[in-house]
Every structure is written in structure tokens, then in C-alpha cells.
N, C-alpha and C positions, 0 to 999 in steps of 0.2 A: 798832319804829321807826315811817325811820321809819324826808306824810309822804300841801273840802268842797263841776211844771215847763213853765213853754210849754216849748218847743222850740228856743230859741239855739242858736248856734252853738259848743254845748257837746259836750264829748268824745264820739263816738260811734263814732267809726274810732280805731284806731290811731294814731297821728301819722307842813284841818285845821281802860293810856288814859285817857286826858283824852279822847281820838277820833282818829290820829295825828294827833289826841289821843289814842289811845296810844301807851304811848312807844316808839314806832315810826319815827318818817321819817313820818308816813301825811299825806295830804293832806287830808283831811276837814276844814272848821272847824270848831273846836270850839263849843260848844252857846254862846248870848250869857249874856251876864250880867249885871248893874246897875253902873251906872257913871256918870261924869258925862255931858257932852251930847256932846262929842268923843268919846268910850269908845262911847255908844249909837248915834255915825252909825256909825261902824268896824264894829261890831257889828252894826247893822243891815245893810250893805253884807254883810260875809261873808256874813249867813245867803241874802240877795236875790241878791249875785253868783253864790255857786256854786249855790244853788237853780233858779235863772233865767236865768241869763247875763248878763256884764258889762252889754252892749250895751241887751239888755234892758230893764232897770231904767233910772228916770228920777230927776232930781233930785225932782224932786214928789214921789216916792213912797217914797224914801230920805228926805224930809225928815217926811213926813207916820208911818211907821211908825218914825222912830225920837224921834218925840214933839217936836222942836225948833222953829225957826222959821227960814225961808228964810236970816235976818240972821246967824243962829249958824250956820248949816250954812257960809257964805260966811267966818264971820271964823275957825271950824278949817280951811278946807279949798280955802277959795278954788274949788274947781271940781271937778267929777265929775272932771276925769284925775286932778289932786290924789289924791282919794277912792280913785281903782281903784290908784293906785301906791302909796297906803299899805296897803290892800289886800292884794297880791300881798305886798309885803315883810313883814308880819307875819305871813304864813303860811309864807314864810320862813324866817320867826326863830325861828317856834314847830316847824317842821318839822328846825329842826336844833336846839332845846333836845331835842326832845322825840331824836331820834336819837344822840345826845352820851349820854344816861342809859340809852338801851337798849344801847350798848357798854358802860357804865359798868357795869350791873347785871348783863354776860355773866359767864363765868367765863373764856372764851376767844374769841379771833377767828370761830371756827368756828362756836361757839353763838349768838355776837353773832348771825351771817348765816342761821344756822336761826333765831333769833326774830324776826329782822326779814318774815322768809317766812312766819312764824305772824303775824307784829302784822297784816302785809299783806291776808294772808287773812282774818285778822276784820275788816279793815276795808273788804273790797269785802261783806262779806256783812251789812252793816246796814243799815237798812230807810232811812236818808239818804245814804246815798252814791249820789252822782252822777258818779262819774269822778276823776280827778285836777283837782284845784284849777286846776295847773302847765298842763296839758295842754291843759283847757279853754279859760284865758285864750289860750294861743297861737293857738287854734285861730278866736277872734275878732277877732285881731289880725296880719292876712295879712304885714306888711313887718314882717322881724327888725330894721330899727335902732329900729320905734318902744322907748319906754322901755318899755310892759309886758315886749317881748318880752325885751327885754335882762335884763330881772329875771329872767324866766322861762331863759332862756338861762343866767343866770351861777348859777341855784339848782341849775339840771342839773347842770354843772362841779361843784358841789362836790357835790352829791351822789353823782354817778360817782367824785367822787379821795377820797370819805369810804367807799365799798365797795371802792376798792382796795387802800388804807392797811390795811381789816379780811383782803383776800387778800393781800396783802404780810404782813405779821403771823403767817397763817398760812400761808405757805410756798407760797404760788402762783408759779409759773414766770414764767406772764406776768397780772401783776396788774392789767394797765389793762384788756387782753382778758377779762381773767373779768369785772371789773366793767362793761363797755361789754355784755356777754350778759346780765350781771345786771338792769341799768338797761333794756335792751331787754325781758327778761322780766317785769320790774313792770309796764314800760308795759303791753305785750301784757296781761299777765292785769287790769291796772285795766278797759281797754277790754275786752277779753270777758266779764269780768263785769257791767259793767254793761249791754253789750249783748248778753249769754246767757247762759251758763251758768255761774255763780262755780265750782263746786266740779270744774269742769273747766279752766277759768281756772286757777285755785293750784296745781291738783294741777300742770300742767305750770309753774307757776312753783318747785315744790318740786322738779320733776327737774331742771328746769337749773342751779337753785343745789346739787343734788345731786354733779352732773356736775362744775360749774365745782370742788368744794371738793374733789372725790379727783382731782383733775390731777396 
């Protein structure tokens, strides 16, 4: 699944293989690519948002490294909020293609929830991860009605009713409860790994998704 430094106000506490981009859920963005002048601000923005934080980064330097001109960056996007909201949505989109194929590719519910636990773990142990994408943005953005947070809010929901659908499936008593532990445990282990120890991190994201699947 699954599902991407000064020092913003990026994931550091607790609260996007392709990279989740692999096909995980993972949050990592995935690596840029060539494209047109709209494609290269989006792109540039991923790599400078989740690197550096939203806040961070400026129009000047979103326009300057993804090669355009003040005039183009205005007529795709009209404004940095513009920019961060398409942003956060396309990590989104890609966070639940890329988690839709790593069910698809399971044999069952249960394996689904063990490879999302392996995608996760390779994906806090890469030498670009910086936290959760999801987590980060929140964590710049203090009032839940703004729109980030809303995005950031309604990619949660489905990601929690997309691991309970997988413990409903396989036979869990109470499926929203296993998945609201599961979704707890990603968080925690994204946050520990980047702020200590990854393979202490997983290991206890592997026991609790252990735990939650023999109930």
C-alpha cells in the first residue's frame, strides 16, 4: 500500500512501488517526472512540499525550479493555496490507486493487511522519507475547517473504512476498532521512524496488525 530539510513544521511527533509509490497506501511522493508547465509546478511543489514543508516554500522558488514564468505559474494555479490543494489531492489519488492494486494483487484480506505492513516498512526506511505527506500537512495547518485540513481529514476516513472493509472481509468481530488500531499504528510507526528507530518502529507496527488479524 498503501500511502513524501529546513525544519517546518513537518511531521515530527505523532499527531507519495512507484514509492507509496509502492503499491501500498504509502505517502512518499513519488519521484518528478517531465511534463508540461502545469505537470512541472505540481511536481515541483511535491518534491519542495514534502522535502521542506508547505509553509516553507515560496512562490518564487516553486516558480524558479520548476523552470516557468510568474505569468504561467498564475494562469494553472492562480495562487500557492490553489497549488498546496492540488497538492495534497493528488497524493490522495495516488495513495488510494496505488492501495486499490495492493488488495487487488492480495490473495486474501489478511495478506492484503500483511503487505501493506511490509509496503509500509520499506517505505519508512528510504533514505527520502520524511514522514507522512498527510500528517505533515496537518501539522502546518492548526484549524480543521481550513481546506488543507479537510483533505487531509477526509483521506483519513477513507483510508481507516478501506482497512476495515479488508478486517470485515476477513472475519473481524469489530472492524472499525481493528482498523482505527491499525491507522493509529501506521501513524505511530511513520513518526518513530523518522524520528528514531525505523526497524523498532515496524517491528511494533507488525505486532499490532498481528494482534488485530487473530481476534
Amino acid at each position: 500500500m498503501t500511502v513524501d530539510s529546513p525544519q517546518p513544521a513537518v511531521q515530527r511527533l505523532p499527531g507519495p512501488s512507484t514509492n507509496l509509490a509502492s503499491p501500498d497506501g504509502s505517502s512518499v511522493p513519488p519521484a518528478p517526472r517531465s511534463g508540461g508547465a502545469k505537470v512541472r509546478i505540481l511536481e515541483t511543489a511535491t518534491r519542495l512540499f514534502y522535502e521542506e514543508g508547505i509553509r516553507g516554500v515560496g512562490v518564487d522558488r516553486l516558480i524558479s525550479e520548476a523552470s516557468v514564468t510568474k505569468a504561467t505559474f498564475y494562469k494553472h494555479y492562480g495562487s500557492k493555496d490553489n497549488l498546496i490543494l492540488a497538492y495534497i489531492r493528488s497524493q490522495d489519488e495516488r495513495v488510494q490507486r496505488a492501495f486499490e492494486q495492493l488488495v487487488a494483487d492480495a490473495d486474501s484480506p489478511t495478506d492484503a493487511v500483511r503487505a501493506w505492513v511490509a509496503a509500509v516498512s520499506d517505505e519508512v526506511g528510504r533514505s527520502e522519507f520524511r514522514g507522512c505527506a498527510f500528517l505533515n500537512a496537518a501539522a502546518e495547518y492548526h484549524d480543521p475547517r481550513d481546506p488543507v485540513r479537510q483533505v487531509v481529514a477526509a483521506h483519513r476516513d477513507w483510508y481507516t473504512e478501506q482497512l476495515a472493509s479488508l478486517l470485515q472481509r476477513a472475519g473481524h468481530p469489530l472492524a472499525g476498532d481493528g482498523a482505527d488500531e491499525l491507522m493509529l499504528a501506521r501513524d505511530g510507526a511513520m513518526a518513530g521512524a523518522y524520528a528514531g528507530d525505523a526497524i523498532a518502529a515496524t517491528a511494533a507496527l507488525g505486532r499490532v496488525a498481528e494482534r488485530v488479524l487473530t481476534v
